[in-house]
N, C-alpha and C positions, 0 to 999 in steps of 0.2 A: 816762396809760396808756389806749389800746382795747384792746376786743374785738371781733374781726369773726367774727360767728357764721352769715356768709352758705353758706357749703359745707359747713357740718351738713343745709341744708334740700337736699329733693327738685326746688325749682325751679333749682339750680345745678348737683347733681351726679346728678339720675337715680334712680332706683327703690328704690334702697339710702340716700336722703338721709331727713330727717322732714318729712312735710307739715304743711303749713298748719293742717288739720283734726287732727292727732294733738297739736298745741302746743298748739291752743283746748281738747281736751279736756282733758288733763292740767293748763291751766292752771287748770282750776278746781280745783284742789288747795293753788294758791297762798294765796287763803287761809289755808289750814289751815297749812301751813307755818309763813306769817308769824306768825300766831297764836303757834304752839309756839314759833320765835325770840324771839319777846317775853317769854313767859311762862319760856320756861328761859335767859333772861337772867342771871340772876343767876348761874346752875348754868355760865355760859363766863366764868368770871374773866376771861380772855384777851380778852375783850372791850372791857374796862374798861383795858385795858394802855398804849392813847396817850393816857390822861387823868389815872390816877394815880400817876404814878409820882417825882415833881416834884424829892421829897427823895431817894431813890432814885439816882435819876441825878446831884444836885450829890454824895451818896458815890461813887457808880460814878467818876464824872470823879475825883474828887481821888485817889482809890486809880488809876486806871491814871496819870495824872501822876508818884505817886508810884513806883509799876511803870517806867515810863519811863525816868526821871531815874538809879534803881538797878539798874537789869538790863537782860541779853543777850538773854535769850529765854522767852517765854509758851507756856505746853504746855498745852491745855488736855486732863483727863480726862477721859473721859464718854463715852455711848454712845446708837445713835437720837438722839431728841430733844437729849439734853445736849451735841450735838457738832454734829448736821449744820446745825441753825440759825448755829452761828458760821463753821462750813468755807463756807453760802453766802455769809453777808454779807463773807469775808474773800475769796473768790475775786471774786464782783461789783464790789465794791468795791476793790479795791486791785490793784497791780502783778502780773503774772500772774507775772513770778520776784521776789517779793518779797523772799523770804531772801537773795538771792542781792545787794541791792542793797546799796552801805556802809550804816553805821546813819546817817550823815547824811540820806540821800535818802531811806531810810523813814521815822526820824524816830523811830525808837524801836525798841523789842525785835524781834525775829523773831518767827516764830507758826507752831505745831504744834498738831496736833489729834492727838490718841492714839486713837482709837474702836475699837481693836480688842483682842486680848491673843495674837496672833501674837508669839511669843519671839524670833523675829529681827526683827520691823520694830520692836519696843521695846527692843532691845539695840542696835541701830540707831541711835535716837533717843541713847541713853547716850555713844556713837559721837561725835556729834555738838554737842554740848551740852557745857560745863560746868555739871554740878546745881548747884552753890555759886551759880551767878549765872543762875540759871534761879526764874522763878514757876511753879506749878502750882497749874490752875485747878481743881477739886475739885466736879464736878457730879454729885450724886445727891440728890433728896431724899428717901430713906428712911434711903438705907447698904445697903441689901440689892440693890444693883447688884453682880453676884461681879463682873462684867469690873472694872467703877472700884474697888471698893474691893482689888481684886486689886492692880491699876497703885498707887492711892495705898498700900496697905501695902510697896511694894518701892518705890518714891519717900521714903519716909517713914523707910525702916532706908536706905537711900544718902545723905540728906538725913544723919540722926544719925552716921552714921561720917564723914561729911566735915566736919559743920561742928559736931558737938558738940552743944549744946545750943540754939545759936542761928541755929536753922533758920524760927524761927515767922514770920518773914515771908516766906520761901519758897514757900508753901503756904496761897492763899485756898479756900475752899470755899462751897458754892451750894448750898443745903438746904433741910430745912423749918425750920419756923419755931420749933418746941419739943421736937419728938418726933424719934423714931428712932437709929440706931447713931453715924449721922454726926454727930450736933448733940450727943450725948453725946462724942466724941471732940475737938469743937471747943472743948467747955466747958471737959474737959480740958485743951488744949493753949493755948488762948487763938488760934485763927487768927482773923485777919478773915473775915468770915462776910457773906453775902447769902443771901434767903430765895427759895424758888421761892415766888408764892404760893400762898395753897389755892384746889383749882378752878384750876388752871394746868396741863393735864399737858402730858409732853415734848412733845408733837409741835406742841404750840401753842406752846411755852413761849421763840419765840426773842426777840422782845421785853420780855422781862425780866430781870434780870442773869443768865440763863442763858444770854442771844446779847448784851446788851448789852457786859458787862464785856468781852468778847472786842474789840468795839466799838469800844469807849474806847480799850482799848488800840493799838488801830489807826489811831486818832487818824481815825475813823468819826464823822459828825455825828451825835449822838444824837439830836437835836432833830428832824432833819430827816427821819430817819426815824420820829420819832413822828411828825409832820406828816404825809408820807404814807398811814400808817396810817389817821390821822384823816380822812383825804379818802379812803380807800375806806371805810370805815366809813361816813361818810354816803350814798355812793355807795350802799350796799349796805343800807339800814333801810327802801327803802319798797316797799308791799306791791306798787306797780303792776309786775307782770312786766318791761316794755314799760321801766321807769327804774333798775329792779335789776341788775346784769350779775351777781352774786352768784346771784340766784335763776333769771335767766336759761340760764349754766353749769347749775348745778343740773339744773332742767327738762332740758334737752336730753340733760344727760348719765343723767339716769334714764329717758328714753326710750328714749334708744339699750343702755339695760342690759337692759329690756324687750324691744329686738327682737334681742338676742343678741352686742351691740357689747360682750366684754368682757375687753378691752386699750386701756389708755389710755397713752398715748405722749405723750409731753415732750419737743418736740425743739427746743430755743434754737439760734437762730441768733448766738452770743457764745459766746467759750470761760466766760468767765468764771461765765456762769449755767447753766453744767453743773450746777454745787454746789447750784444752786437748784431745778434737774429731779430730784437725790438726797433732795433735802428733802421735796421732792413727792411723792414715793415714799414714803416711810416716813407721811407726813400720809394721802394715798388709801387704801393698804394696811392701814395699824393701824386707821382710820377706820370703815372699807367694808365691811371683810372680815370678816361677822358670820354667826355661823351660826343667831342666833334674832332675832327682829324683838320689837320693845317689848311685845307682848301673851303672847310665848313661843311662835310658829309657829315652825317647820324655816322657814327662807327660804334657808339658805346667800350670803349677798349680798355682794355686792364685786364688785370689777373690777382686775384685774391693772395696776399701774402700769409700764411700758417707759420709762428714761432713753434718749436717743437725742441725738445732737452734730450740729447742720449747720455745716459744710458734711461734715466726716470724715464721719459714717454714713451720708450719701448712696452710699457705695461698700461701706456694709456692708449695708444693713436695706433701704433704698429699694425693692428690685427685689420682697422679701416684701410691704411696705405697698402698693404699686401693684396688683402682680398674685395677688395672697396671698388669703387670706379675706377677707370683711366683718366679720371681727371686730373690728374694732378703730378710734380716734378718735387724728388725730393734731394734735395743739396744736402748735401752730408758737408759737414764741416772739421776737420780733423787737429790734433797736434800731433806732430811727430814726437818731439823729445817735449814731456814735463819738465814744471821745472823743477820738481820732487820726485824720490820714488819712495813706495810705501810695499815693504813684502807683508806676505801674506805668513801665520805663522801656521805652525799644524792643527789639527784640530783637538777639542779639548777630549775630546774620548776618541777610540780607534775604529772610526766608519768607516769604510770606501767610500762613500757616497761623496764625500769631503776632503779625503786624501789627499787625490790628486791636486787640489790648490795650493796644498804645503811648500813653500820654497817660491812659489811664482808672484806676479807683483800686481798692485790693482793697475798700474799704466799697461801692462798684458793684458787686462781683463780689463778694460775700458776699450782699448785698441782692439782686441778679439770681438768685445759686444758690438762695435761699429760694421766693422768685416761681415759678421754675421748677418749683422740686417741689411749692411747693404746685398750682401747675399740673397737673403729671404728676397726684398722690393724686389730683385732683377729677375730671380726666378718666376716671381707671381708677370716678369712682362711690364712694371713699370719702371718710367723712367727716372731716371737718377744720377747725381754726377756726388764728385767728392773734390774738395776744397781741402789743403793741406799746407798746414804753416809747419816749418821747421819747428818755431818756438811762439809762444806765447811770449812774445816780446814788441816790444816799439815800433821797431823796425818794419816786422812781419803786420802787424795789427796795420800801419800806417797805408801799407800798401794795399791790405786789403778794403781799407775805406774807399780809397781812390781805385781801386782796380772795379767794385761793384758801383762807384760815384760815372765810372768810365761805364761801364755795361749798361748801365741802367739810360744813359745820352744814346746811348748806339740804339738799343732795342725803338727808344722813342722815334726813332729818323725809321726804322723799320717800319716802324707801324703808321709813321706819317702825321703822331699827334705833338703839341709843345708839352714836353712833358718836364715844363720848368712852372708852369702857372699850377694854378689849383682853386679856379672857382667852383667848383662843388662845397669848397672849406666856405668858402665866402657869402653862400646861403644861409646856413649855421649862425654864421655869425653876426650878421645884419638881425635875424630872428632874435637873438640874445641880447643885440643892443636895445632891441623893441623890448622885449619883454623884462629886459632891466630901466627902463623909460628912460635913455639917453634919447635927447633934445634933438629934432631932423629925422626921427624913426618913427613919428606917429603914424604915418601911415601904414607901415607893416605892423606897427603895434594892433591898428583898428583891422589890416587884415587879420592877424592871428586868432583874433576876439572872435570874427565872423565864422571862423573855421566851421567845418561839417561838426552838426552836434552828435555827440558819442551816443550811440546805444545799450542801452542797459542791458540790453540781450546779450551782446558778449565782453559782459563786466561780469566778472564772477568772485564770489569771495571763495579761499580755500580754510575756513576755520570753525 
């Protein structure tokens, strides 16, 4: 995997790029950064994720072997973190119509992700599925997730009416490791059970059986995605700005937050690492988006993450990025080598207009339409970097979880906030407990009720 961080700087794209002089300055921050990485090492369990996990994973493999051999289909529950870590490794990696394929050629179960609690796309799911020969993945580690524990209490009473009592292997669950609702209901019921660890939260959490087991089940190399892990990790430990591309990212992207650059855009050129620009998203945004910096100032800090698809959003978003504001950083995401190639044949009557693509292949013409635009953004003067995996493989995917799991720790020491917590989520969600009348919330229940009453004035109907 590169990074080409050439069209972030002022000598490529022009007045709106960072100079030379604003990187030296800022770099003397690095230091301090690196410092604080080192020292709150311990406080990123997720860290430690491609070294210890050894016993872990020989359970992970034998439990989806045995998921294999006895079932149709793997659902996984869960939400943010607990979900979009496996929707990317399972789009990256594997058949883009998977389900769609016999079980011979997958090779084992089908694969659903549930992250939401929309009534019809989970009746949907019910639709499609026989429960009886269906696993569900079970990811929360408190229990006080309403969306998951919503999903798994109505999985759980379908589960008991169909098969009676002997459901219990139906239903793996991924928790903590003593405490909470869920590891009380696991005790209960006897489920196979994996631990998030501690110091592992969701948005880092997809290299541990919380993206792993999904993994396995996919008959996904685990190995070889710890490997990669393990080589941006080294990539990404040493102080020198100039051998960091971790702290590199970083830098550049707290510059550009300083001069007002804040929308950051994800745009893969793969269908596949769509699921990996979503992942992104939620990692930037719960990360980033802090309204007090480590001392207790007002900073409001973050930056807006934008998923974006090339070549499709070349025809939606392109014309905004080009000639739009300078708000915004667009990360190109690339493959080098497909893992197919597709030519292109002649055309069916004899135009010029068409000719010329005779003989050539759609991975040219994916690779060309990338070139192109980043072309176009650089020309218009915004800034932009490109992200480049040899393959869409384990290896390469593994690394770059951990390479932007790494960027994303650096940038937060830059800007001086914890960008491991996320009480802005934890408003939200005290609101939902109230308004679902869990017992201890009446008082924000009786504030909600109080609220400002709405005007009719800007209530409109359109029909």
């Amino acid at each position: 995997m590169k990074i080409n961080f050439n069209n972030m700087m002022e000598r490529a794209i022009g007045p709106h790029g960072i100079s030379q002089e604003e990187v030296n300055r800022v770099a003397e921050k690095t230091g301090a950064v690196h410092r604080a990485m080192e020292e709150k090492k311990g406080e990123m369990a997720w860290r430690s994720l491609p070294y210890n996990q050894d016993e872990v994973i020989k359970d992970i493999e034998l439990t989806a072997k045995s998921i294999n051999e006895r079932f149709e289909n793997f659902v996984v529950l869960g939400i943010g973190g607990s979900a979009l870590g496996s929707k990317a490794l399972f789009s990256a990696l594997k058949h883009t119509h998977f389900n769609s394929l016999s079980a011979e050629k997958r090779g084992g179960v089908r694969f659903f992700v549930e992250d939401n609690v929309d009534p019809d796309r989970m009746n949907a799911l019910f639709d499609l599925i026989d429960i009886g020969k269906s696993v569900f993945h079970v990811i929360t580690k408190s229990g006080n997730t309403v969306e998951t524990m919503s999903q798994f209490m109505i999985v759980l009473k379908m589960l008991e009416e169909k098969l009676g009592n002997g459901f219990k292997e139906n239903i793996v669950v991924t928790t903590d490791r003593e405490t909470g609702i869920m590891k009380k209901i696991c005790n209960e019921y006897g489920f196979k059970t994996f631990v998030v660890p501690d110091g592992v939260g969701g948005r880092f959490s997809v290299l541990c059986p919380v993206g792993l087991l999904s993994a396995a089940v996919l008959n996904i190399d685990i190995g070889k995605l710890m490997a990669g892990a393990a080589a941006a990790d080294k990539a990404c430990v040493k102080e020198d700005l100039y051998e960091n591309p971790a702290y590199m990212y970083a830098l550049l992207y707290y510059i550009a937050m300083q001069k007002g650059v804040n929308v950051s855009i994800m745009m893969p050129y793969a269908d596949g690492l769509g699921s990996c620009a979503e992942w992104y998203a939620q990692l930037w945004a719960e990360s980033l988006g802090k309204e007090k910096s480590l001392d207790g100032r007002i900073v409001n800090a973050g930056q807006t993450p934008v998923r974006a698809l090339g070549v499709t959003d070349q025809h939606s978003q392109i014309q905004l990025y080009t000639e739009g504001p300078f708000d915004k950083i667009v990360a190109f995401l690339g493959v080098e080598e497909f893992n197919t190639e597709l030519m292109i044949p002649a055309p069916p009557i004899d135009v010029m207009d068409a000719k010329y693509l005779a003989g050539q292949t759609l991975n040219k013409l994916i690779a060309s339409e990338l070139m192109a635009t980043e072309y176009a953004v650089s020309r218009a003067g915004k800034m932009n970097m490109r992200i480049t995996l040899d393959k869409k493989n384990e290896f390469e995917v593994g690394a770059l979880f951990f390479f932007l799991e790494m960027a994303t720790a650096a940038i937060g020491e830059f800007l001086l906030i914890n960008a491991f917590d996320q009480p802005g989520v934890e408003e939200g969600k005290i609101a939902t407990f109230a308004l679902m009348g869990r017992e201890g919330y009446e008082k924000k229940a009786a504030e909600l009720a109080a609220g400002k009453e709405k005007s009719e004035k800007y209530i409109m109907a359109v029909n």
